[in-house]
C-alpha positions in Angstrom: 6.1 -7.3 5.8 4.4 -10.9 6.9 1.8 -12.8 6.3 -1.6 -12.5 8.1 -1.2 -8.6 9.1 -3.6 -5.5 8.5 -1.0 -2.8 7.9 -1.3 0.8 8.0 -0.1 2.7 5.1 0.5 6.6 4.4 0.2 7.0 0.7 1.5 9.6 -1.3 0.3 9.9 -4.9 2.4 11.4 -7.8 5.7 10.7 -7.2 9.0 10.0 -9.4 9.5 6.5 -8.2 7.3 3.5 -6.5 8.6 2.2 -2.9 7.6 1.2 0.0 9.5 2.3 3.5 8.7 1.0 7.5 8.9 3.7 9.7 10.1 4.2 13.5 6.3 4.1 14.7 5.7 0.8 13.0 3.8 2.5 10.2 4.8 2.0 6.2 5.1 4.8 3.8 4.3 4.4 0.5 5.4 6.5 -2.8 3.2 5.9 -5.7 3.9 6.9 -9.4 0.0 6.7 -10.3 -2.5 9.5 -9.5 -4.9 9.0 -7.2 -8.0 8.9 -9.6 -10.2 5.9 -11.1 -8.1 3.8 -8.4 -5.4 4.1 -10.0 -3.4 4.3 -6.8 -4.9 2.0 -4.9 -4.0 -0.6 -7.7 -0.4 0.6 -7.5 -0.5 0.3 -4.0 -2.2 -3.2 -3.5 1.0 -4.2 -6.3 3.5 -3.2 -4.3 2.3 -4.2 -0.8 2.3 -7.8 -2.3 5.7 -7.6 -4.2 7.0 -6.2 -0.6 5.6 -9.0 1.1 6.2 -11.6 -1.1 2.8 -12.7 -2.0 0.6 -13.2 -5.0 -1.7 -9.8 -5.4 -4.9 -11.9 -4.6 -3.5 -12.4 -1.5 -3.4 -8.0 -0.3 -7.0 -6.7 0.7 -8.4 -2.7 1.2 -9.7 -3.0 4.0 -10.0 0.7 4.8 -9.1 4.5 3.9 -10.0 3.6 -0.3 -10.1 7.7 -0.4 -8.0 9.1 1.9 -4.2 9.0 2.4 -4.2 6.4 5.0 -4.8 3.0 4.4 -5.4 -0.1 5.9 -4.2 -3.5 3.5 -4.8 -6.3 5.0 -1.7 -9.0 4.0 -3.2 -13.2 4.2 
C-alpha cells in the first residue's frame, strides 16, 4: 500500500486470524478477528491498513462503506 491513496477494501468479520491480501483486480481483502459491532471492525481494520502501509493510524481515514462489507480507507 502507498501513501496518498483511497483504497477499496472487502472486509470479512469473524475470522481466525487478521491480514490483509491485494487481489488480481487491484482490490484488498481484509480478514478481521473482531466482530463487526460497536465498530469494532472498523477499528481493526483502520489498524491494519496503517500497519500494512506503514503509517501512524492517524494517518488511515473511512471515507466510505462504515456498515457494509466494502470499504473505502483513504491512506495520507
Amino acid at each position: 500500500m502507498k501513501a496518498s491513496e483511497i483504497y477499496s477494501i472487502k472486509v470479512k468479520p469473524k475470522s481466525s486470524q487478521s491480514r490483509m491480501e491485494k487481489q488480481a483486480d487491484g482490490t484488498w481483502v481484509a480478514w478481521l478477528n473482531s466482530p463487526p459491532v460497536d465498530g469494532k471492525a472498523n477499528k481493526e481494520l483502520l489498524r491494519l491498513v496503517a500497519e500494512t502501509a506503514g503509517v501512524s493510524k492517524s494517518r488511515v481515514t473511512l471515507v466510505g462503506g462504515g456498515k457494509s462489507r466494502m470499504k473505502r480507507v483513504a491512506v495520507q
